[in-house]
N, CA and C atoms as a LAMMPS dump frame, in Angstrom:
ITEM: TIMESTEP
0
ITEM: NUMBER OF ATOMS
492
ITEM: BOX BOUNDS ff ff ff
-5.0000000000000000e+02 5.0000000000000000e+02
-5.0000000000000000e+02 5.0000000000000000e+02
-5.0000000000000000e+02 5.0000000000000000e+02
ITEM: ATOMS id mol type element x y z
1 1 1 N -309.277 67.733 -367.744
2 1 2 C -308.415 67.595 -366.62
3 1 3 C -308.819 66.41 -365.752
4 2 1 N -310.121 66.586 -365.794
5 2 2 C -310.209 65.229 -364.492
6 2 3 C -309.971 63.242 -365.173
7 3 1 N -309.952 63.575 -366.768
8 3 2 C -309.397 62.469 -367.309
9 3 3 C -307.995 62.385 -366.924
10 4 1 N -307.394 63.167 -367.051
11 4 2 C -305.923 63.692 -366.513
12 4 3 C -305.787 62.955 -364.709
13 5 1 N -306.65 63.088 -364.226
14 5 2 C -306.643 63.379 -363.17
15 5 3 C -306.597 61.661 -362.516
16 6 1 N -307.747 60.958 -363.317
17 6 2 C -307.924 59.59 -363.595
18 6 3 C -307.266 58.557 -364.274
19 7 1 N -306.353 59.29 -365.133
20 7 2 C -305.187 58.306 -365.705
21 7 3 C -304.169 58.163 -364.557
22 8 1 N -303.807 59.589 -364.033
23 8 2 C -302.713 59.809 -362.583
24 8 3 C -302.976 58.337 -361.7
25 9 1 N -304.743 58.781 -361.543
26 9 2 C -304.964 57.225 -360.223
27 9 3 C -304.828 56.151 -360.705
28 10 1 N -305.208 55.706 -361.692
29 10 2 C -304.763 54.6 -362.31
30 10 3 C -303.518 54.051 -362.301
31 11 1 N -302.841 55.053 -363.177
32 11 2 C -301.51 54.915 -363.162
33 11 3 C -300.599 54.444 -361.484
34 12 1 N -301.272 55.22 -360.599
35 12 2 C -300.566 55.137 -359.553
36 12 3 C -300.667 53.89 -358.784
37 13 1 N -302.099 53.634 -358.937
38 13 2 C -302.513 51.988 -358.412
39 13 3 C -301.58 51.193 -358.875
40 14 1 N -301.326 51.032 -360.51
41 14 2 C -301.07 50.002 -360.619
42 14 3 C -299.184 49.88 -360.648
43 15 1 N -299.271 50.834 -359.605
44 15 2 C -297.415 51.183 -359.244
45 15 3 C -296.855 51.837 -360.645
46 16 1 N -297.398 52.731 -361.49
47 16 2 C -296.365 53.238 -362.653
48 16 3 C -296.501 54.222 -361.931
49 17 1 N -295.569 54.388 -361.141
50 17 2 C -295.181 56.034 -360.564
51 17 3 C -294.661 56.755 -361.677
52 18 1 N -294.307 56.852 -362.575
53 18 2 C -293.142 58.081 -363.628
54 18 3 C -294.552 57.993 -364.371
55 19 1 N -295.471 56.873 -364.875
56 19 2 C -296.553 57.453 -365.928
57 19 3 C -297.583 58.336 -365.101
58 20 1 N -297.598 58.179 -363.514
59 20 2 C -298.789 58.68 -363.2
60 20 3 C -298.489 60.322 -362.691
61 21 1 N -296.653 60.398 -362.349
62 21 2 C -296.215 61.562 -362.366
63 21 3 C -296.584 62.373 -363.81
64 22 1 N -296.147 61.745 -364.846
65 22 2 C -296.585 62.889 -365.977
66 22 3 C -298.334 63.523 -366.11
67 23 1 N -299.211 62.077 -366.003
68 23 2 C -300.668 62.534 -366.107
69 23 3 C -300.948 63.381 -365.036
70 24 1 N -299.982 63.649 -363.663
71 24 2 C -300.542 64.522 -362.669
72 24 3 C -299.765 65.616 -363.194
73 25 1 N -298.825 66.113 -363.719
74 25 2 C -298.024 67.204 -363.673
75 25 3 C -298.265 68.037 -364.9
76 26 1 N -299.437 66.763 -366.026
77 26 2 C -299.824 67.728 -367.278
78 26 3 C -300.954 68.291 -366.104
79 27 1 N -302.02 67.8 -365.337
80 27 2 C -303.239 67.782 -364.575
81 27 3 C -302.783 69.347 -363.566
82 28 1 N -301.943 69.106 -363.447
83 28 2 C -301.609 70.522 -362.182
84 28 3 C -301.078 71.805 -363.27
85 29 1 N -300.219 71.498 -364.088
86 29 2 C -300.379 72.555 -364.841
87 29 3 C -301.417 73.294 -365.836
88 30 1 N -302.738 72.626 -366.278
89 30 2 C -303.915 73.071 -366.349
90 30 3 C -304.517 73.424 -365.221
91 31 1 N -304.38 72.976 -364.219
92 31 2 C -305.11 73.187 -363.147
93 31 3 C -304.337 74.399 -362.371
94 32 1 N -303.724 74.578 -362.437
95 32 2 C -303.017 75.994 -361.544
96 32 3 C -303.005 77.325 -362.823
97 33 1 N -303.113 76.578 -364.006
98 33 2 C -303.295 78.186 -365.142
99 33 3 C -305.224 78.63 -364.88
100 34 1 N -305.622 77.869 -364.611
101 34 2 C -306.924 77.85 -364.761
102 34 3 C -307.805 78.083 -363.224
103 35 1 N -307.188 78.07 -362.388
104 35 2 C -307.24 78.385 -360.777
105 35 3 C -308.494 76.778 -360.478
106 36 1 N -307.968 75.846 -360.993
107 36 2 C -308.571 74.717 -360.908
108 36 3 C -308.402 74.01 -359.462
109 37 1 N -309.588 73.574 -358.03
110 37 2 C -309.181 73.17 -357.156
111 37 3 C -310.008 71.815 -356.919
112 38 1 N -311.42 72.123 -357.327
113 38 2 C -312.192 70.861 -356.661
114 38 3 C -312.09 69.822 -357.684
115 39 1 N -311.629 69.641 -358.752
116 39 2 C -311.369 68.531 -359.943
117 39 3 C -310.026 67.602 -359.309
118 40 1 N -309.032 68.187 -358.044
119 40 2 C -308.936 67.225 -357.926
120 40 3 C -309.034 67.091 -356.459
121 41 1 N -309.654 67.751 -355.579
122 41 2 C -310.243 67.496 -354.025
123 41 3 C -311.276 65.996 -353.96
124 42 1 N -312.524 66.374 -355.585
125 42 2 C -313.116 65.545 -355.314
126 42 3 C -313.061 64.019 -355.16
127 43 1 N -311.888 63.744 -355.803
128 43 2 C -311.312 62.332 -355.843
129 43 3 C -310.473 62.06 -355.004
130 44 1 N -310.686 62.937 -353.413
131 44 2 C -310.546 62.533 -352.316
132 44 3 C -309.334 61.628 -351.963
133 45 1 N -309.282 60.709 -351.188
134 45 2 C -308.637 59.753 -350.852
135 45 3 C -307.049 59.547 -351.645
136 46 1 N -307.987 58.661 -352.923
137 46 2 C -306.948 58.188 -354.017
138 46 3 C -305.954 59.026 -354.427
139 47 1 N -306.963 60.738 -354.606
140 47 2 C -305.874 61.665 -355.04
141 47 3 C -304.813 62.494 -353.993
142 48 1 N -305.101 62.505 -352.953
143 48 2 C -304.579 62.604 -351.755
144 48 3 C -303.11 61.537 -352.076
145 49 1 N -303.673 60.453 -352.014
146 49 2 C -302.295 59.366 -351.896
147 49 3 C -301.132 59.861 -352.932
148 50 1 N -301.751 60.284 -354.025
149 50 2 C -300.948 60.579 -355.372
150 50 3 C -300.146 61.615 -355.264
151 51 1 N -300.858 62.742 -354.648
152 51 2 C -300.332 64.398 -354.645
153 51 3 C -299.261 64.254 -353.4
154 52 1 N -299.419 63.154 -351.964
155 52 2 C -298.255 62.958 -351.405
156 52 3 C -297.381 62.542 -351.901
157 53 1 N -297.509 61.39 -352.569
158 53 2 C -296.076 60.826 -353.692
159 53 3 C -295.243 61.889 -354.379
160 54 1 N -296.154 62.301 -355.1
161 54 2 C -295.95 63.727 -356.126
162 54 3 C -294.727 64.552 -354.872
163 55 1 N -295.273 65.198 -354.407
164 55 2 C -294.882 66.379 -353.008
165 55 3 C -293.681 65.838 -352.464
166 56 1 N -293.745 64.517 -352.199
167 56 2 C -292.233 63.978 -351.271
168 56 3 C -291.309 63.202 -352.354
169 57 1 N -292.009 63.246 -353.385
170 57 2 C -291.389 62.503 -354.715
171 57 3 C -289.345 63.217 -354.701
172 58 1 N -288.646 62.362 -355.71
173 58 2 C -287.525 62.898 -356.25
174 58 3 C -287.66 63.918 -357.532
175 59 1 N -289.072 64.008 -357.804
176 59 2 C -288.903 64.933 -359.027
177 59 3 C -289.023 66.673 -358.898
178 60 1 N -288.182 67.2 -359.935
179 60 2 C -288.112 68.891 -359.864
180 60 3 C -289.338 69.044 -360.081
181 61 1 N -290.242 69.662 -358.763
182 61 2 C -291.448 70.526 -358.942
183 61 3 C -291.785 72.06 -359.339
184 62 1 N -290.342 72.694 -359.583
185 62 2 C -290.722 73.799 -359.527
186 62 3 C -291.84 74.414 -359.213
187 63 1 N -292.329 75.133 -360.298
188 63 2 C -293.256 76.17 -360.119
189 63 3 C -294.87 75.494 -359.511
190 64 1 N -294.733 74.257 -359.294
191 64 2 C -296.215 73.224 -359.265
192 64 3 C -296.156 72.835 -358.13
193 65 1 N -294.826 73.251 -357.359
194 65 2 C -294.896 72.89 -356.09
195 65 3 C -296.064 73.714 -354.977
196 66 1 N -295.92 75.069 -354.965
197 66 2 C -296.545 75.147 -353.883
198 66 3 C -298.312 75.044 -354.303
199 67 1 N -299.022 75.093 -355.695
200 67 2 C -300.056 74.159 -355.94
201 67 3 C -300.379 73.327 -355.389
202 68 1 N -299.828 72.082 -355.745
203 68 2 C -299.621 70.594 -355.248
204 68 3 C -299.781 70.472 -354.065
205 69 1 N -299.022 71.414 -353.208
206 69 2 C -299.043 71.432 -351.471
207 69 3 C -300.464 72.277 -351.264
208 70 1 N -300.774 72.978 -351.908
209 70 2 C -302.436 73.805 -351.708
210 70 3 C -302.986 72.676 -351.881
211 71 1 N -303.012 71.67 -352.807
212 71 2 C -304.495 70.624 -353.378
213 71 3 C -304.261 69.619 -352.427
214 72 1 N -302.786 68.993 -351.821
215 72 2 C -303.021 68.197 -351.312
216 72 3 C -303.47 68.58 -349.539
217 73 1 N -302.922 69.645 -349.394
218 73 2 C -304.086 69.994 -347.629
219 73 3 C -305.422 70.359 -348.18
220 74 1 N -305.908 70.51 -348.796
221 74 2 C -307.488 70.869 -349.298
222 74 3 C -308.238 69.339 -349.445
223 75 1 N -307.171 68.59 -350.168
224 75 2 C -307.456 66.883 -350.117
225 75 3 C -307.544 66.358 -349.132
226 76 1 N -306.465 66.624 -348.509
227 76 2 C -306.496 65.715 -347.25
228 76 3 C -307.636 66.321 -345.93
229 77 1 N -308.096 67.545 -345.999
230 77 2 C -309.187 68.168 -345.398
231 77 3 C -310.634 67.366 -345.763
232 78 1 N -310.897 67.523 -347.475
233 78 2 C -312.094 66.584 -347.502
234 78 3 C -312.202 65.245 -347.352
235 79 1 N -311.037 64.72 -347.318
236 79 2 C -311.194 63.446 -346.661
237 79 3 C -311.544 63.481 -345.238
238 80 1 N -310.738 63.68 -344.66
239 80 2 C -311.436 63.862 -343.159
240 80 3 C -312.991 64.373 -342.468
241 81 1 N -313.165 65.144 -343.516
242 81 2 C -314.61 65.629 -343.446
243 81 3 C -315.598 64.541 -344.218
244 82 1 N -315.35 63.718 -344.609
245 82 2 C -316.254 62.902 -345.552
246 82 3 C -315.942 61.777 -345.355
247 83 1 N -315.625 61.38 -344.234
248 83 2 C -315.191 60.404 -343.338
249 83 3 C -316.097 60.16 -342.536
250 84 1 N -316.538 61.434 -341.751
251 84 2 C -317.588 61.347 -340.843
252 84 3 C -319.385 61.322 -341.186
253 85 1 N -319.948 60.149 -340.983
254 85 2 C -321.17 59.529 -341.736
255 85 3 C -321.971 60.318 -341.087
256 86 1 N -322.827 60.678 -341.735
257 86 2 C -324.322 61.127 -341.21
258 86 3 C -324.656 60.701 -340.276
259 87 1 N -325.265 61.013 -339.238
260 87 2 C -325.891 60.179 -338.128
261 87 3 C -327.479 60.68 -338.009
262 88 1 N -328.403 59.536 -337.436
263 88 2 C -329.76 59.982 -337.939
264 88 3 C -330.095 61.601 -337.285
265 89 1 N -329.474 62.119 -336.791
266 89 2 C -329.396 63.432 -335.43
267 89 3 C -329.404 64.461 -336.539
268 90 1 N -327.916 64.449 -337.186
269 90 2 C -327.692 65.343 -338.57
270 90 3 C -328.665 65.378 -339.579
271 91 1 N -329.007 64.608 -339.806
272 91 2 C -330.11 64.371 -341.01
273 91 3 C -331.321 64.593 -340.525
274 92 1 N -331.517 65.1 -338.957
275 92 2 C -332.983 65.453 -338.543
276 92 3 C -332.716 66.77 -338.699
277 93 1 N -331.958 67.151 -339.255
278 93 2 C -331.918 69.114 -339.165
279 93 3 C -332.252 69.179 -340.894
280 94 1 N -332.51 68.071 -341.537
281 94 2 C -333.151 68.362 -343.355
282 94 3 C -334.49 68.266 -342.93
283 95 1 N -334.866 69.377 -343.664
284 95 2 C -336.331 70.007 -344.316
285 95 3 C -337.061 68.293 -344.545
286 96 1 N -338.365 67.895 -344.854
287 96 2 C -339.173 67.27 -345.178
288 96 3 C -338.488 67.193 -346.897
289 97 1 N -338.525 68.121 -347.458
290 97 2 C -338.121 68.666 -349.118
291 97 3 C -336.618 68.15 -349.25
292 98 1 N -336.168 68.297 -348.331
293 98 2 C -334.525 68.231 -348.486
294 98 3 C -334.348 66.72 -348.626
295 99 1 N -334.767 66.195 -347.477
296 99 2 C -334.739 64.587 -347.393
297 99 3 C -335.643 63.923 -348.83
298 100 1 N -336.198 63.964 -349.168
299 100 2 C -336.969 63.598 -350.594
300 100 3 C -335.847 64.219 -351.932
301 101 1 N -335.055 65.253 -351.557
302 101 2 C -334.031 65.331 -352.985
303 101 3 C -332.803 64.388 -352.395
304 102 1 N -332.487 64.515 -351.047
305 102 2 C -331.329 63.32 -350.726
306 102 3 C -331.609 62.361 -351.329
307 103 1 N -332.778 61.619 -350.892
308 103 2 C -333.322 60.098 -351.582
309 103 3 C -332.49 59.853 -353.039
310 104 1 N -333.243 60.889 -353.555
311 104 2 C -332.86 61.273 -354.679
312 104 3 C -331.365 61.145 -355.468
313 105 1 N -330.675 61.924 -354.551
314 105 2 C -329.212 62.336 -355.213
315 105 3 C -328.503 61.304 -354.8
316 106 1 N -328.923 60.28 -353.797
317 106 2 C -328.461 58.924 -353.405
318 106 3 C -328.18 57.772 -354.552
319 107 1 N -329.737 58.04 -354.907
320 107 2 C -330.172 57.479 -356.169
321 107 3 C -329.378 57.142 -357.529
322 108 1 N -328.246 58.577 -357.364
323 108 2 C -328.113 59.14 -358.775
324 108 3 C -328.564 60.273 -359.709
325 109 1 N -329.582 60.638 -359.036
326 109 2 C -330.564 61.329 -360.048
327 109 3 C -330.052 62.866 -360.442
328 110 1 N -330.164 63.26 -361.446
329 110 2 C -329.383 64.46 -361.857
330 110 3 C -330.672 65.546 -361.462
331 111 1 N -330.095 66.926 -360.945
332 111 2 C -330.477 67.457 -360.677
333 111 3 C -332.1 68.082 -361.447
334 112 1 N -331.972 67.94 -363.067
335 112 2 C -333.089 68.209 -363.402
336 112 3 C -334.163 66.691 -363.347
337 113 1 N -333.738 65.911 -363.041
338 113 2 C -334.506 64.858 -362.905
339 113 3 C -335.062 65.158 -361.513
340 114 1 N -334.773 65.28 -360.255
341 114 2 C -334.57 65.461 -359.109
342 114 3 C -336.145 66.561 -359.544
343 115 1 N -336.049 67.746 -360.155
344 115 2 C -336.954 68.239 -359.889
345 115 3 C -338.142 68.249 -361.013
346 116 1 N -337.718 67.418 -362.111
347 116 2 C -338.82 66.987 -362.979
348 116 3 C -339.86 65.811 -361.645
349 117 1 N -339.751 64.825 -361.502
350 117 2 C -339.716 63.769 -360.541
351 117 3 C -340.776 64.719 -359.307
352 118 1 N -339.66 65.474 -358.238
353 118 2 C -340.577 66.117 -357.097
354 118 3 C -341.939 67.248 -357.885
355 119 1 N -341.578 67.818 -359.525
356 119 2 C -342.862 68.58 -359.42
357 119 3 C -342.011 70.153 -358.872
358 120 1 N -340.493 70.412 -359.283
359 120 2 C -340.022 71.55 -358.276
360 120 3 C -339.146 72.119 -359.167
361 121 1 N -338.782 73.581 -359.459
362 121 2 C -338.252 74.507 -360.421
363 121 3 C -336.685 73.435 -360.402
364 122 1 N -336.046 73.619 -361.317
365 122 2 C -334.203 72.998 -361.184
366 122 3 C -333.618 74.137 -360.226
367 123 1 N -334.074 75.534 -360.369
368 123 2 C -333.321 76.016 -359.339
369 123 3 C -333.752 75.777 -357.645
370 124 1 N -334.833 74.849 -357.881
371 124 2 C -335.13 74.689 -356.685
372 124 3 C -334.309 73.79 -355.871
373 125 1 N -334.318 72.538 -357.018
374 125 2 C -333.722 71.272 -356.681
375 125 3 C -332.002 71.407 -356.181
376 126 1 N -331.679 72.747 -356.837
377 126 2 C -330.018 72.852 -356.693
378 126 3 C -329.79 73.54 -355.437
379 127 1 N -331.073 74.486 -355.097
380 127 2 C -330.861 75.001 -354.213
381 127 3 C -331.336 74.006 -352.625
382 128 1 N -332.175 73.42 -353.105
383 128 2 C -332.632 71.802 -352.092
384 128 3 C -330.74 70.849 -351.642
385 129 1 N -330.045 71.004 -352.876
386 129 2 C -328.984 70.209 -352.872
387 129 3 C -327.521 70.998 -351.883
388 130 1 N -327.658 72.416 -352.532
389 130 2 C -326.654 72.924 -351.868
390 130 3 C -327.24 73.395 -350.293
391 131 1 N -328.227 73.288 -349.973
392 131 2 C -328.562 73.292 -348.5
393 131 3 C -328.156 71.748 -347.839
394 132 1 N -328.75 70.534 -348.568
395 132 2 C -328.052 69.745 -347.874
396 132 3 C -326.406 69.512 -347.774
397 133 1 N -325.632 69.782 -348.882
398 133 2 C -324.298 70.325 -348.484
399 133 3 C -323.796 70.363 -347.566
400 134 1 N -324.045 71.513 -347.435
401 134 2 C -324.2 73.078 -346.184
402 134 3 C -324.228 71.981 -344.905
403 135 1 N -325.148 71.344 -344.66
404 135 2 C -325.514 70.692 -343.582
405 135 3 C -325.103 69.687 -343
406 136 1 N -324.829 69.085 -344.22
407 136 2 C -323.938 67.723 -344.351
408 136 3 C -322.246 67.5 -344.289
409 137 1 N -322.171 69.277 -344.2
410 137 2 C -320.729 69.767 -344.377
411 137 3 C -319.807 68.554 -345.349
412 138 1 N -320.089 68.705 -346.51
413 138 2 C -319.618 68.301 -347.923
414 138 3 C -319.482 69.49 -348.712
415 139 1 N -318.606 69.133 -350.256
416 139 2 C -318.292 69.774 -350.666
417 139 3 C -318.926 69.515 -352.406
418 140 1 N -318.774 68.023 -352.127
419 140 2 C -319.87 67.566 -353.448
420 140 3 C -321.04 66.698 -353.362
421 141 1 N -321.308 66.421 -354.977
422 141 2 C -322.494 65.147 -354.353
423 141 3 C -321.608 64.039 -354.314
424 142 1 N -320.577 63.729 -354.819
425 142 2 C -319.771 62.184 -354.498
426 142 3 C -319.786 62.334 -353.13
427 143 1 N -319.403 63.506 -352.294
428 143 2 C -318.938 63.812 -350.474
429 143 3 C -320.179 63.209 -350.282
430 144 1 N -321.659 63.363 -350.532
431 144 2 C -322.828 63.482 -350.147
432 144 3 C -323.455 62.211 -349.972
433 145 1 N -323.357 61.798 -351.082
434 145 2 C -323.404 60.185 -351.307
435 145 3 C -322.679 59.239 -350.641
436 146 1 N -321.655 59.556 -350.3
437 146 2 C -320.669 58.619 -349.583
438 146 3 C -321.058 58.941 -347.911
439 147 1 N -321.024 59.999 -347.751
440 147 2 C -321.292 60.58 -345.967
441 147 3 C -322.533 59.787 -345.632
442 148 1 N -323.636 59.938 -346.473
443 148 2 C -325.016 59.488 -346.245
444 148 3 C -324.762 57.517 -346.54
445 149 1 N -324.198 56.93 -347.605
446 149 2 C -324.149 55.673 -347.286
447 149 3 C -323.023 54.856 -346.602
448 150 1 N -322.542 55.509 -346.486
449 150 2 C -321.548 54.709 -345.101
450 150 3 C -322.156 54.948 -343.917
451 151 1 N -323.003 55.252 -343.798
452 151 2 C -324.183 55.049 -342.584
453 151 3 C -324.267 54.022 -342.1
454 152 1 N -324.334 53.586 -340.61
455 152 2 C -325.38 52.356 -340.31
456 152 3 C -326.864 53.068 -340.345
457 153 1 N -327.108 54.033 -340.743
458 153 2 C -329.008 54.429 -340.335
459 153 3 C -329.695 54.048 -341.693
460 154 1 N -330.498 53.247 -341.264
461 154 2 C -331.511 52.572 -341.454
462 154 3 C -332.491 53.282 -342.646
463 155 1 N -332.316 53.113 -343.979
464 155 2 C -332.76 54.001 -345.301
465 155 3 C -334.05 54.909 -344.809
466 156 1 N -335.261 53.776 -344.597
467 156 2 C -336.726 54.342 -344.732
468 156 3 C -336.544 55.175 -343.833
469 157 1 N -336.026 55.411 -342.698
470 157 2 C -336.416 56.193 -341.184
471 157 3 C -335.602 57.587 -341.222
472 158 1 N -334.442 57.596 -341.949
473 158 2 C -333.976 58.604 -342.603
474 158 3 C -334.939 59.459 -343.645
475 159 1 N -335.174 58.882 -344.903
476 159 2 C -335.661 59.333 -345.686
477 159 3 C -337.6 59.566 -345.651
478 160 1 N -337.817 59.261 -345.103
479 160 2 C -339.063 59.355 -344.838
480 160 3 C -339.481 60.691 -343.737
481 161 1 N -340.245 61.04 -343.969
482 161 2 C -340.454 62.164 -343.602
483 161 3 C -342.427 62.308 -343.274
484 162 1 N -342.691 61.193 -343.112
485 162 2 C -344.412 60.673 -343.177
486 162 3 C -345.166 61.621 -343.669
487 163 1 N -344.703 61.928 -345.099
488 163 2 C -345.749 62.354 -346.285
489 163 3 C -345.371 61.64 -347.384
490 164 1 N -344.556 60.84 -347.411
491 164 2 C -343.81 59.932 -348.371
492 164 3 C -344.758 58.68 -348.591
């Protein structure tokens, strides 16, 4: 689905509205048999733009309509929430531990790397991750990554925690 989901944006960028209508309307009908929501929240923005087209579009939505209208206020919610950057204030409420897996998930680093790397169980590291979440009020690590580098704050003074 989220290839589905990625042909749609594509498609839509490059103005084929009718090809990017079909890749979204195969994408919502897997996704509404399957109670599918964050595959396409997480692509935020772009998919937001698409699911309005879709929604105010000329095409018969039937049964995908009131879906479509669920994903796109759920979309247009994490955008707004993942809009607003970390500020060094927010990021003083992470653990010493927490800030050393941020570094981390900034990085890239997949969760079992994250805790091969710190020396820390994987359920530790996930549970290190979904606390910063929580905190960071995100919904993924793309939200996480993006909230934390659209920052103006200053890498080391963030991430440092003077045992580093």
């Amino acid at each position: 689905m989220e290839i589905l989901n990625l042909l749609a944006i594509t498609a839509h960028n490059e103005l084929e509205n009718e090809v990017a209508a079909e890749y979204l309307e195969k994408a919502l009908s897997i996704g509404e048999a399957e109670g599918y929501v964050r595959s396409f929240v997480d692509e935020l923005a772009p998919m937001a733009a698409i699911l309005a087209a879709y929604v105010s579009g000329d095409r018969k939505l039937g049964r995908l309509l009131p879906y479509a209208r669920k994903l796109l206020a759920l979309t247009n919610e994490a955008v707004r929430s993942s809009m607003i950057p970390a500020t060094p204030e927010l990021l003083e409420f992470l653990t010493p531990a927490e800030k050393k897996v941020l570094r981390l998930l900034v990085s890239a680093r997949t969760n079992q790397e994250i805790s091969e790397e710190l020396g820390i169980s994987l359920r530790t590291a996930k549970a290190h991750a979904g606390n910063i979440y929580r905190k960071l009020n995100v919904q993924s690590r793309a939200q996480c990554i993006k909230k934390v580098i659209g920052t103006e704050v200053e890498r080391d003074s963030v991430f440092t925690d003077g045992n580093s």
